[in-house]
N, C-alpha and C positions, 0 to 999 in steps of 0.2 A: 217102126218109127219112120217117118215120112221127113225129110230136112226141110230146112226152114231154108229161103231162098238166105237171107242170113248165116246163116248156119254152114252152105255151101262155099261165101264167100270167106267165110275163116277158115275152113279147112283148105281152101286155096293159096291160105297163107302158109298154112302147114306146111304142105309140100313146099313152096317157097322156101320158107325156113329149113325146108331141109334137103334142099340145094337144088330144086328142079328151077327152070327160068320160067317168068310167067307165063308163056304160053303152054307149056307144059303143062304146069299146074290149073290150068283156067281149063284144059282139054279134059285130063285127069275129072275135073270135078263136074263140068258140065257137059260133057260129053259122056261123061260112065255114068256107073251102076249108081253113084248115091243120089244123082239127080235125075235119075228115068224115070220114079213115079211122076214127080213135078214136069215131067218133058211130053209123058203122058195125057198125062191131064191138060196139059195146055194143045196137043195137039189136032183138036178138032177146034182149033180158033186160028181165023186168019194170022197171020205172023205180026204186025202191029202190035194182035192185043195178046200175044205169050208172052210170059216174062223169061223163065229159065229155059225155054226152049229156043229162044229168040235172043242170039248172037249180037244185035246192035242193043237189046235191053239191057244183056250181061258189061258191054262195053260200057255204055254209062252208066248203070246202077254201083258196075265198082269203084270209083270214086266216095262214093259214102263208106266207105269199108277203109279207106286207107290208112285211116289213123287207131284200129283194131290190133296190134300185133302183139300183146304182150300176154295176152290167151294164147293164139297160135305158137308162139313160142313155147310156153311151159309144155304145152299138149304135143309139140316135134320133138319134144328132149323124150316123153315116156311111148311114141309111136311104136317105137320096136317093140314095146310089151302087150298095149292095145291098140294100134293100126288105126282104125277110122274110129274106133269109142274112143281116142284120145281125149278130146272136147268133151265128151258129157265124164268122162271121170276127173278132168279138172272142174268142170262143176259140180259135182258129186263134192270134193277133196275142200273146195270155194264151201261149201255150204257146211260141213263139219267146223272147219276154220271162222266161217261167219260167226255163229255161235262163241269160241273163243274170245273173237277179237271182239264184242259185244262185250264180254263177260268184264275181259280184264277193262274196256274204257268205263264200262258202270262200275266198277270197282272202283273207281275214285270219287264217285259222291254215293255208294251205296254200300249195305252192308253185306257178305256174301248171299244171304237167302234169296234178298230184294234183287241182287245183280243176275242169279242164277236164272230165279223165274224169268224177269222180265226176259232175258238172252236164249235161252229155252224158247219162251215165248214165240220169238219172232221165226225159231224155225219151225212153230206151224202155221205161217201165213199161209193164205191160198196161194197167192201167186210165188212167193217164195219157193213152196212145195212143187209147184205147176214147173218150175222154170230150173228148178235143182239138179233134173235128170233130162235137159237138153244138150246139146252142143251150142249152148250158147255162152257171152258173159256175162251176164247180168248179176248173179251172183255174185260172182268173182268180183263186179265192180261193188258193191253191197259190202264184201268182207274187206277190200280197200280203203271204200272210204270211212271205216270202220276204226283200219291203225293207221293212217294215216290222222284223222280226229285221235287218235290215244299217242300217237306221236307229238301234236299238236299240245296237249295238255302233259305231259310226262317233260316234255320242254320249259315249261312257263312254270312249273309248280316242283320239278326235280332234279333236273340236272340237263342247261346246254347242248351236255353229249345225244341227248333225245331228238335234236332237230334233224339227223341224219335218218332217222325215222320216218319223222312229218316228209322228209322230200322224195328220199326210195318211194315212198307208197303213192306219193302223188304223181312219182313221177310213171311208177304203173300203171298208176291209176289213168291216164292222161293218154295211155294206151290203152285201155278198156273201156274207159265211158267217158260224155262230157261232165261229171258229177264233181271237177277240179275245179269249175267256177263258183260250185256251194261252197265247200271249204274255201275258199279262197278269198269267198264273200265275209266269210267270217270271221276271217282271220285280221281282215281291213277291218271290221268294226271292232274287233278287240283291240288294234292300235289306235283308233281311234279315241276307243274310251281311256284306255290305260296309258298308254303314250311313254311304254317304257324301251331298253334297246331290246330286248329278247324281244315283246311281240313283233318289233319291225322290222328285225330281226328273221322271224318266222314267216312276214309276208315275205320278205324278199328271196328267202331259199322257195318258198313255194310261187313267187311264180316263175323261179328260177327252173325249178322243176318242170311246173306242170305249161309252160308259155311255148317250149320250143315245140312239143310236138303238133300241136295246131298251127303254128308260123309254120312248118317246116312243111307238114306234111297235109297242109290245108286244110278247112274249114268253109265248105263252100254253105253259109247258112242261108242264102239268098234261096240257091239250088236246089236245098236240100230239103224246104218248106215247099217251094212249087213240085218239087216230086213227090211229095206228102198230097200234096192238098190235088194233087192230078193222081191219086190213088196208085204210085206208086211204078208208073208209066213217065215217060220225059217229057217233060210239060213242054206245051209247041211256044208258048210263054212262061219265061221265067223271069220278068222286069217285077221293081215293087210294086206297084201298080197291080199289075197280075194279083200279085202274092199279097197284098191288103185287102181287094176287094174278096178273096176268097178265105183271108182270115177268117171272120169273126164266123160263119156257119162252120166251121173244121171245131172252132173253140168250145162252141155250142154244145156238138156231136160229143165231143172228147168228156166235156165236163159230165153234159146227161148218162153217158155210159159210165165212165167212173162211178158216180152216185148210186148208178142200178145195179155196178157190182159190189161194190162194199153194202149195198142193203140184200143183195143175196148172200154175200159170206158177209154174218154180224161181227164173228169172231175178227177178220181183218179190219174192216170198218170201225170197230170200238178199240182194236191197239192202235194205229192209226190216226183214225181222229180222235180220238180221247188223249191218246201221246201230244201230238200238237197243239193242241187245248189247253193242256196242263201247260205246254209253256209259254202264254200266252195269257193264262188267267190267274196262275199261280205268283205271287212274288217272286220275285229275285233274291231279294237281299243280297242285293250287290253283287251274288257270285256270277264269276266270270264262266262258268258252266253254263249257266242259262243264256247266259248272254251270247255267246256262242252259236251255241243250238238256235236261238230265239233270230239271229241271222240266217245260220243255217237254214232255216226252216224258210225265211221269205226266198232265199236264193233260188230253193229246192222248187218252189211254185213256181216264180219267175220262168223258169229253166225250162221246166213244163210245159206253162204258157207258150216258151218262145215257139216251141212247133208242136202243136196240137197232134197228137196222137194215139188214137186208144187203142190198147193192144192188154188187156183185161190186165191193168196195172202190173204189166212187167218193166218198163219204164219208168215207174212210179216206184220200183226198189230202193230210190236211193232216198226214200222215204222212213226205209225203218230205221237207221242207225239213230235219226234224227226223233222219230216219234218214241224209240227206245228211252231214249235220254228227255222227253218229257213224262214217261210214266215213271221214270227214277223219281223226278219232282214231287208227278203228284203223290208218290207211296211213301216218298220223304213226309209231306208234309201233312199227310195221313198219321203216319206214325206218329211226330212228334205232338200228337192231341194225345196218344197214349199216355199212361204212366209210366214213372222211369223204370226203368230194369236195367239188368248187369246187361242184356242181350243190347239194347238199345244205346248205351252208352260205350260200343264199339261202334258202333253207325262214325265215317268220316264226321259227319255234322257236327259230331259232338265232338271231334278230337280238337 
C-alpha cells in the first residue's frame, strides 16, 4: 500500500501525539520509509513540481492538515500494538462502528429489519469499502456524524441528558472532517421550525462544540480552494478573484466525474441518490426526522459545492448517514401501502 500524501500528514500527527516535536515527526514521515515510494516517484520532476519529495510543498500543504487530530490521537493510544497500521485499523474499527451507529439512529423511525438492511447496506458502498482499509478519516467522519445525528434526536425525543452526546461527537467530529456545518445546518432549521428551549438548546452546545476548533486552529477556505483548483501545488495566486474565475470549470469536472462514478457502481448511485430522493419527494408529515435530514442533505451539497473536488466520492461520505435516513422514508412509506400485521404494528410509526 502506497500512503496517500494525506495519509502521511496524519500520521505526522501521530508521532506528535506521541511526544516527538514537529520537526521530528515531519522528518520521521517524509524523510523515511512510508514516504520513499511517493519521494520516488516524484523524483524525476524538477523540484517545483514534487510534492512529497519537495520540502517547501510539505511546508505549505501542512496547513490544510491542522484541524485533523482526533484520528491521530485514537491511532497514538493503540501504536505500541500496531506501529504505522495504527490509521487504517482505526478505520477498520470506524467502519464496523459505522454500521452500529446507522443502525441504532434508524432505529428511531424504523423497525429492526428495515434499520438492519438499510445499516448493512451502506457498508457495501464502493467508496465506503475503497476507503475502509486506508490510513485515512473519512470513515471515522461517516461513523461521527452518524451519533452525533442519534445524539441530536435521543435529545429532542428522550431525555436532555442525550446532548452531551450530540456535542462529544461533534466535537470529534470537528477534528476529523468539515461535516459539523451539515449537522449544524440542521439543527438551525429545527429551531427554526419548532422554536422550543431543547432545539436551541442543541444549537448552542453544537456550536459550542463544533466552532472552537476552526476559530482556533484555522480554516484557511480562501487557500484552500486555490490549492485545489492549482491541483494541489501553491497557487502563485490565491486572491478571490483567482479562486472565482477558476471556480466554475473545477465544479464542472467534479460534478461530470461524480455522475460517471455512481453510473459505474449502480449499487452506490441508487442508495445514494434514491436515499436523497426519498427525502425530498416523500412527505413529511411533519416529522422532525425528515426535516432534519431534508437540511442536512442541502448543507451536505452546499459543503461540496463550496470546494470542488473529485476524489471517486471519498468526500462525498458524509453522504450516507444522510441518504441512509431517506431510504428509512421511502421503505416506511412503502410499507405502510401494505396490510396490517402484528410485524408492522411495532414499526415507531405506528407507536
Amino acid at each position: 500500500m502506497q500512503w496517500k500524501p494525506d495519509s502521511l500528514f496524519y500520521q505526522a500527527h501521530v508521532y506528535q501525539v506521541r511526544g516527538d516535536s514537529h520537526a521530528v515527526a515531519y522528518r520521521k514521515v517524509f524523510a523515511g520509509p512510508l514516504s520513499l515510494p511517493r519521494r520516488e516517484g516524484d523524483a524525476g520532476l524538477p523540484l517545483e513540481q514534487r510534492r512529497v519529495g519537495n520540502p517547501a510543498w510539505v511546508s505549505y500543504s501542512e496547513r490544510f492538515y491542522e484541524r485533523r487530530w482526533f484520528v491521530p490521537a485514537v491511532a497514538a493510544l493503540i501504536t505500541p500494538l500496531y506501529g504505522t497500521d495504527s490509521l487504517r485499523v482505526v478505520s477498520l474499527v470506524a467502519y464496523v462502528l459505522m454500521g452500529v451507529a446507522l443502525y441504532a439512529l434508524l432505529r428511531l423511525r424504523a423497525t429492526p429489519l428495515v434499520a438492519f438492511l438499510v445499516s448493512a447496506g451502506a457498508l457495501f458502498l464502493a467508496p465506503v469499502l475503497f476507503s475502509a482499509g486506508l490510513p485515512l478519516m473519512d470513515v471515522t467522519g461517516v461513523t461521527l456524524e452518524a451519533v452525533a445525528a442519534l445524539g441530536a434526536f435521543l435529545t429532542l425525543e428522550r431525555n436532555w441528558r442525550w446532548i452531551g452526546l450530540w456535542g462529544v461527537a461533534l466535537a470529534a467530529l470537528s477534528l476529523t472532517r468539515d461535516s459539523t456545518a451539515i449537522l449544524g445546518l440542521a439543527a438551525v432549521w429545527l429551531a427554526v421550525r419548532e422554536r422550543t428551549r431543547i432545539s436551541y438548546a442543541l444549537v448552542a452546545v453544537g456550536a459550542a462544540a463544533s466552532l472552537p476548533s476552526p476559530l482556533i486552529l484555522g480554516a484557511p477556505l480562501r487557500e484552500a480552494m486555490a490549492y485545489t483548483f492549482e491541483n494541489f501545488y501553491r497557487p502563485a495566486d490565491a486572491s478571490w478573484h483567482w479562486v472565482a474565475g477558476h471556480y466554475w470549470d473545477t465544479f464542472k469536472s467534479m460534478a461530470q466525474h461524480n455522475l460517471t462514478y455512481l453510473w459505474e457502481h449502480p449499487y452506490s448511485g441508487l442508495y445514494l441518490a434514491g436515499g436523497y430522493l426519498a427525502l425530498f419527494l416523500i412527505r413529511s408529515r411533519g416529522d422532525r426526522f425528515v426535516r432534519f435530514f431534508r437540511a442536512a442533505a442541502v448543507g451536505s451539497i452546499l459543503l461540496d459545492a463550496l470546494q470542488p473536488n473529485y476524489t471517486a466520492m471519498r468526500l462525498e461520505l458524509t453522504f450516507v448517514p444522510i441518504a441512509a435516513a431517506g431510504l428509512v422514508v421511502a421503505l416506511n412509506a412503502g410499507l405502510r401501502r401494505l396490510p396490517d400485521t402484528d410485524v408492522l404494528r411495532l414499526a415507531p410509526w405506528r407507536a
